[in-house]
C-alpha positions as CSV (number, residue, x, y, z in Angstrom):
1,X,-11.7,-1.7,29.5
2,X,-8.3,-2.4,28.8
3,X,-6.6,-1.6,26.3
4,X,-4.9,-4.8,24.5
5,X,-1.2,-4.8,23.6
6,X,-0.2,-5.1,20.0
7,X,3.2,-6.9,19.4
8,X,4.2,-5.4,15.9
9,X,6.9,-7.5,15.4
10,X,5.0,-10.2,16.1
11,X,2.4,-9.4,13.3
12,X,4.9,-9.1,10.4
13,X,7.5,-11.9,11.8
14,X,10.6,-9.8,12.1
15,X,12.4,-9.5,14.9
16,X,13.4,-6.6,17.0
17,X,16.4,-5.6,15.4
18,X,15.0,-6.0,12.0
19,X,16.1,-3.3,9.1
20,X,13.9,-1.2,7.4
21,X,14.3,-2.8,4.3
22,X,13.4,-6.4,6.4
23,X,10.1,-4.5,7.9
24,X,9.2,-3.5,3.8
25,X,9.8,-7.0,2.7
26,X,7.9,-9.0,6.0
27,X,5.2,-5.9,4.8
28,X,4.9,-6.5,1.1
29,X,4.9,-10.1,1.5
30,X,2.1,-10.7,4.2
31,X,-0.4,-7.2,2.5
32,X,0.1,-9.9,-0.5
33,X,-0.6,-13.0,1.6
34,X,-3.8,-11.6,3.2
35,X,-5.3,-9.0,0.5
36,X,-8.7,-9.6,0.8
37,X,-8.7,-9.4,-3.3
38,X,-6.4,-12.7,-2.9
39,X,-6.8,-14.3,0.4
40,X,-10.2,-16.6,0.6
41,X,-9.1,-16.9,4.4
42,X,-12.4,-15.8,6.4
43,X,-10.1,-13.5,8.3
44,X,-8.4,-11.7,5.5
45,X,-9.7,-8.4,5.9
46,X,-8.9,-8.4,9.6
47,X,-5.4,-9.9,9.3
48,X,-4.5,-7.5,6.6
49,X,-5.5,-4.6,8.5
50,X,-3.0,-5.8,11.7
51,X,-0.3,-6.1,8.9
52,X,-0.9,-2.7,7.8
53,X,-1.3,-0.8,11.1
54,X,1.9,-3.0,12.4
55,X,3.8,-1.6,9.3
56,X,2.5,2.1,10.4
57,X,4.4,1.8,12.9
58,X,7.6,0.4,12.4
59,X,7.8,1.8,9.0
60,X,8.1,5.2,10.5
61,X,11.5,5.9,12.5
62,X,9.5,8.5,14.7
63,X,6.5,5.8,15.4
64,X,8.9,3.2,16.2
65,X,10.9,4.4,18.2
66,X,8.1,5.3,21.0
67,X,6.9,2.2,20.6
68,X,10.0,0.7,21.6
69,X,10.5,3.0,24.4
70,X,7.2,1.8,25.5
71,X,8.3,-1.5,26.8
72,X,7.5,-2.7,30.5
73,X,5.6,1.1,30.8
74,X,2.8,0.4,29.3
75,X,-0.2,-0.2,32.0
76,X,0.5,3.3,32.9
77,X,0.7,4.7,29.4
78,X,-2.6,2.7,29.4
79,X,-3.9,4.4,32.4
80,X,-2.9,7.6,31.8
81,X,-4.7,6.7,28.1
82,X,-5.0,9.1,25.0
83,X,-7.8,10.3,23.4
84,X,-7.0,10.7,19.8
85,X,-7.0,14.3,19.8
86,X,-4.6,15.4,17.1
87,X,-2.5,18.6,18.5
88,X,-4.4,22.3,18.1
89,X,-7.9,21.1,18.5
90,X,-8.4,19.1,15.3
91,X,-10.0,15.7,15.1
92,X,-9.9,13.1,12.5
93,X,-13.4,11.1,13.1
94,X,-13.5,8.7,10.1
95,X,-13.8,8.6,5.5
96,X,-15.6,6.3,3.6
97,X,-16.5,6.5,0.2
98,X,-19.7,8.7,-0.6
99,X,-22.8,7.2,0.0
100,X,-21.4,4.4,1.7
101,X,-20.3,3.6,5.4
102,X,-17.7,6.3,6.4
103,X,-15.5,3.7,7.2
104,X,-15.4,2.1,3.7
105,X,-12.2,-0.3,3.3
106,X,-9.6,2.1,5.0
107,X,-7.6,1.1,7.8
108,X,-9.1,1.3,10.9
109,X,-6.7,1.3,13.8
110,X,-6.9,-0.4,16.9
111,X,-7.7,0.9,20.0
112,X,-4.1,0.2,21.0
113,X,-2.6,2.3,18.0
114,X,-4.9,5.2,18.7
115,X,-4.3,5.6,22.6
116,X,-0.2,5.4,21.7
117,X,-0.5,7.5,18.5
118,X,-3.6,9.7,19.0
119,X,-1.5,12.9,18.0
120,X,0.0,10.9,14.8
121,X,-3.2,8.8,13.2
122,X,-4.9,11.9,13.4
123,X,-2.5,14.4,11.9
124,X,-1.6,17.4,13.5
125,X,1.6,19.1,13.0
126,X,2.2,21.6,16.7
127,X,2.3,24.9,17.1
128,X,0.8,27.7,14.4
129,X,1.9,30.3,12.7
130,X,1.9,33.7,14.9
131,X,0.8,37.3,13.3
132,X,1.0,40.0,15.9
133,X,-2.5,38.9,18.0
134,X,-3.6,36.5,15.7
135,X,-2.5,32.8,15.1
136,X,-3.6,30.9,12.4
137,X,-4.6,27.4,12.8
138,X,-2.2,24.7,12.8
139,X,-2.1,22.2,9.9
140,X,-3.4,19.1,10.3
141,X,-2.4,15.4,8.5
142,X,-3.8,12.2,7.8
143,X,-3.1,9.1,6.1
144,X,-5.8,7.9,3.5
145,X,-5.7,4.6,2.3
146,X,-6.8,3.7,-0.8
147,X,-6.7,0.6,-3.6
148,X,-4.7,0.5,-6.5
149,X,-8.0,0.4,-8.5
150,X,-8.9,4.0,-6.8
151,X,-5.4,5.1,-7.8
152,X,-6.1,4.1,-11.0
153,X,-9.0,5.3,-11.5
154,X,-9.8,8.0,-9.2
155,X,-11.9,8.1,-6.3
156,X,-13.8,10.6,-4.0
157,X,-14.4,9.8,-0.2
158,X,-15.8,11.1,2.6
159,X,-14.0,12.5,5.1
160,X,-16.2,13.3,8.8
161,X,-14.2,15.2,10.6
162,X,-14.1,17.5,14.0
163,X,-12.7,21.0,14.5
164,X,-12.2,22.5,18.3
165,X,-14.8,20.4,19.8
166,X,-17.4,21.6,17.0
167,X,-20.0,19.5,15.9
168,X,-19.2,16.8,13.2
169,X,-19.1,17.6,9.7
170,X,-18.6,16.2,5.9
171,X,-16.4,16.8,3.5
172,X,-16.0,15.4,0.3
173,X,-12.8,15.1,-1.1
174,X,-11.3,13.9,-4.8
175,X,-8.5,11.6,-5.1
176,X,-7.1,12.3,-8.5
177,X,-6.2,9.0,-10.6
178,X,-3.0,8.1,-10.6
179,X,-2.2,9.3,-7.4
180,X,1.0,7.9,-5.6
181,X,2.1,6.4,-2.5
182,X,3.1,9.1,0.3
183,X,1.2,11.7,-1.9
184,X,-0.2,14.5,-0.2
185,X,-3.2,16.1,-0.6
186,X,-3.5,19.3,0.3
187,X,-7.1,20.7,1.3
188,X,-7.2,25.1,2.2
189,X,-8.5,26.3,5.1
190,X,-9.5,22.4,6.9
191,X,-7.2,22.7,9.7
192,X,-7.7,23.8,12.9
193,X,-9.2,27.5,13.4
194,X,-6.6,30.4,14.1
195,X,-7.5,32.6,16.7
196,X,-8.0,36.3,16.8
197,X,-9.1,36.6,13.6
198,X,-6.2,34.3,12.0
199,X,-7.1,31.6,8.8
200,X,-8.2,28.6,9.6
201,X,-4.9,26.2,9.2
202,X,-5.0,23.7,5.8
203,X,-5.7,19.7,6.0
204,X,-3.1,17.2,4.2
205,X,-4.5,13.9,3.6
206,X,-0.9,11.7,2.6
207,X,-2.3,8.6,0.3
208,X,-1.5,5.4,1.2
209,X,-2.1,3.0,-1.8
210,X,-2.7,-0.4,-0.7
211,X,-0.2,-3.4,-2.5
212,X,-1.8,-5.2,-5.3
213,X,-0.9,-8.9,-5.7
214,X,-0.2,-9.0,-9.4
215,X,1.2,-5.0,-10.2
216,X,4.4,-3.1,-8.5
217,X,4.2,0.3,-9.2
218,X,7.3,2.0,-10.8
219,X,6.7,5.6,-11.3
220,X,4.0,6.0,-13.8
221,X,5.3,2.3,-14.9
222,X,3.4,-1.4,-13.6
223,X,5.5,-4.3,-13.3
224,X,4.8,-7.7,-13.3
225,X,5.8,-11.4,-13.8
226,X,3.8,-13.5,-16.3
227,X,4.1,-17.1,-15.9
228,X,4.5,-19.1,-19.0
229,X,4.4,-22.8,-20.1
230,X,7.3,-24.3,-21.4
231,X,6.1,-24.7,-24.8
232,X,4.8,-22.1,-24.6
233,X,8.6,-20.1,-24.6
234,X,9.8,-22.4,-26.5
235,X,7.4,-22.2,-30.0
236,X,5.6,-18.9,-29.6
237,X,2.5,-18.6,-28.5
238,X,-0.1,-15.9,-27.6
239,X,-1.7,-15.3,-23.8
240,X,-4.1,-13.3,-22.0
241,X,-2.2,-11.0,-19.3
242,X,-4.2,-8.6,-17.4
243,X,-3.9,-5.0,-17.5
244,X,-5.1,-2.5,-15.2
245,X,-7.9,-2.1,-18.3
246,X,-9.1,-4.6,-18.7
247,X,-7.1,-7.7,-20.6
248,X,-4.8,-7.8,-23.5
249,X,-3.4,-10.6,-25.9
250,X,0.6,-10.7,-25.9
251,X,2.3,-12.4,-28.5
252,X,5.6,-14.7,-26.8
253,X,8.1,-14.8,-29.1
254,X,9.6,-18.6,-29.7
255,X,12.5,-19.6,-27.6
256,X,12.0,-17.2,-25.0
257,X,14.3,-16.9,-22.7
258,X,13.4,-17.2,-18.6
259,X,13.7,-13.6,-17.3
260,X,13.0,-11.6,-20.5
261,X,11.0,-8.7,-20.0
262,X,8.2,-7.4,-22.3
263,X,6.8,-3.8,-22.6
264,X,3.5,-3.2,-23.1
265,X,3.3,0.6,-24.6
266,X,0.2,2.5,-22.6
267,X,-0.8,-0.2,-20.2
268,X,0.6,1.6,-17.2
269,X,-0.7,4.2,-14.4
270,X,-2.5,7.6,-15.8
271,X,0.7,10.4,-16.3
272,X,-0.5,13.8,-14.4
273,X,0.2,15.3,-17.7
274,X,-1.8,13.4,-19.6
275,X,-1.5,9.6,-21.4
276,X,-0.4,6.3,-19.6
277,X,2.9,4.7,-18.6
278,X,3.5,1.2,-19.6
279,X,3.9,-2.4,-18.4
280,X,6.6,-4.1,-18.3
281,X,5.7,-8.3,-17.7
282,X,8.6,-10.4,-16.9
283,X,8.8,-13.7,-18.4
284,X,8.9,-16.8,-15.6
285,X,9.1,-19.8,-17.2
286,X,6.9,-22.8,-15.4
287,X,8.0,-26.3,-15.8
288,X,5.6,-28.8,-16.4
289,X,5.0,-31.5,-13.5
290,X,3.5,-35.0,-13.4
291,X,5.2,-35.9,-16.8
292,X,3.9,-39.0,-18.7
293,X,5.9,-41.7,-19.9
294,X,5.4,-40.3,-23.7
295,X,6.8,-36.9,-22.1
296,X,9.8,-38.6,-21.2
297,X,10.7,-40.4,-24.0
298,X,9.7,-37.0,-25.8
299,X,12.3,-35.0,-23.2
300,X,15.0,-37.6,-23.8
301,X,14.9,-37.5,-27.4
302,X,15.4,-33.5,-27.3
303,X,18.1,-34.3,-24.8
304,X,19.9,-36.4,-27.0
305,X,19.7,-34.7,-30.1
306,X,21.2,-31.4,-28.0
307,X,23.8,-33.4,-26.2
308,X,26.4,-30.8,-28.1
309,X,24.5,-27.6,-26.0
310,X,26.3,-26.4,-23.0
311,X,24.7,-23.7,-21.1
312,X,27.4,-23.7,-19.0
313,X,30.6,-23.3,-21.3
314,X,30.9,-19.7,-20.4
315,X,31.5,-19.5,-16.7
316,X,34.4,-19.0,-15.0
């Protein structure tokens, strides 16, 4: 059967001769756009899942750039097809979470992006290391995606995976919390074999943390804006803004300012040495709409008894 064409550009509405940081913002945008946390779109899950294999691809200088080269030689790349055999005999067949489908909610590529990148999806770094007659097995890498709330938290999934045409097997594998993006994980001896008597070469699983539509990671630090009613900045008031744990009450301070950012100690991603980060919220002020008459008359008499205020004395 064929094997469909996937236009990457296309999929995250850049053009050709976009920059890298055009690719990350078409990327960030559209993960947002179709989370299937956010979207209610019946075809969130699948769109998000093109978004994320486009960026894959075009995110990586190495990926990209074959699949530019590809071009009008495709139907015989096609033809002469690949089999998603990562390089020295190792075989990434597919995670999930234990207990569960294997597949879970990771990415699962397309048939396109596996017979193009069979060598990358699948890991697999060429050529191992030499010890008189023996060779150990090469190293092999993967990408694991997970959600924030598994990087949060923690997680363990299930990897089933293939080594030199051997039979299928498990493994289950922790993914400590607070685990970054482009993390690697490094797992002893899950490689490919060595030969003549050589050690078996190690896995790398490199973590992929899916965007969340309300947090931006930061280090150990969240950031995120927190909409707020005008009276609200403007007397004082108290709102619910959600943390990773859960909700917390934040005081707003009277005649807050638009664009004034507020740190909440501890409500940030788990520290590998122990304790949290923090958020940091960023005040966006959201002007009311649909105003009554009353409202105006009310707006017009603030107006008037600040007709001496003149935000604007200062500039040049």
């Amino acid at each position: 059967m064929p094997v469909e064409y996937k236009d990457y550009y296309k999929t995250l509405g850049v053009k050709k001769e976009a920059t890298p940081e055009e690719i990350k913002r078409a990327y960030r945008a559209l993960a947002r756009k179709h989370h299937p946390d956010v979207s209610k779109a019946a075809d969130a899950a699948k769109r998000f899942k093109e978004v994320n294999e486009a960026n894959e691809v075009l995110s990586d200088p190495e990926k990209r750039t074959r699949y530019d080269q590809l071009g009008p030689d495709w139907e015989r790349y096609a033809n002469g097809g690949g089999n998603g055999q990562g390089r020295g005999g190792f075989q990434w067949v597919r995670t999930g979470q234990p207990g569960q489908d294997p597949f879970g909610d990771e990415t699962d590529f397309s048939d396109f992006f596996r017979t193009l990148f069979g060598d990358a999806a699948n890991g697999g770094h060429a050529g191992g290391r030499t010890r008189g007659r023996t060779r150990a097995g090469a190293d092999a890498e993967h990408e694991l995606e997970v959600t924030f709330s598994d990087a949060y938290r923690g997680a363990e999934r299930t990897l089933e995976l293939r080594r030199d045409h051997g039979p299928t097997r498990s493994l289950n594998v922790k993914i400590p919390a607070g685990v970054r993006d482009g993390q690697r994980i490094r797992l002893a001896g899950q490689g490919s074999s060595g030969s003549g008597g050589g050690p078996a070469g190690d896995l790398y699983l490199r973590i992929r943390v899916r965007p969340h539509p309300f947090f931006a990671r930061d280090a150990d630090d969240l950031r995120a804006d927190l909409p707020v009613a005008l009276h609200e900045a403007l007397l004082g008031a108290e709102v619910s803004v959600p943390t990773p744990k859960g909700r917390v009450a934040l005081r707003i301070p009277p005649e807050t300012q638009n664009g004034r950012t507020i740190r909440l100690a501890g409500q940030g991603m788990p520290r590998r040495d122990g304790g949290f980060g923090d958020l940091f919220v960023t005040v966006r002020i959201v002007l009311p709409q649909k105003l009554t008459d009353r409202e105006r008359e009310l707006i017009r008499e603030l107006a008037t008894s600040r007709a001496d205020d003149d935000p604007r004395k200062d500039l040049l």
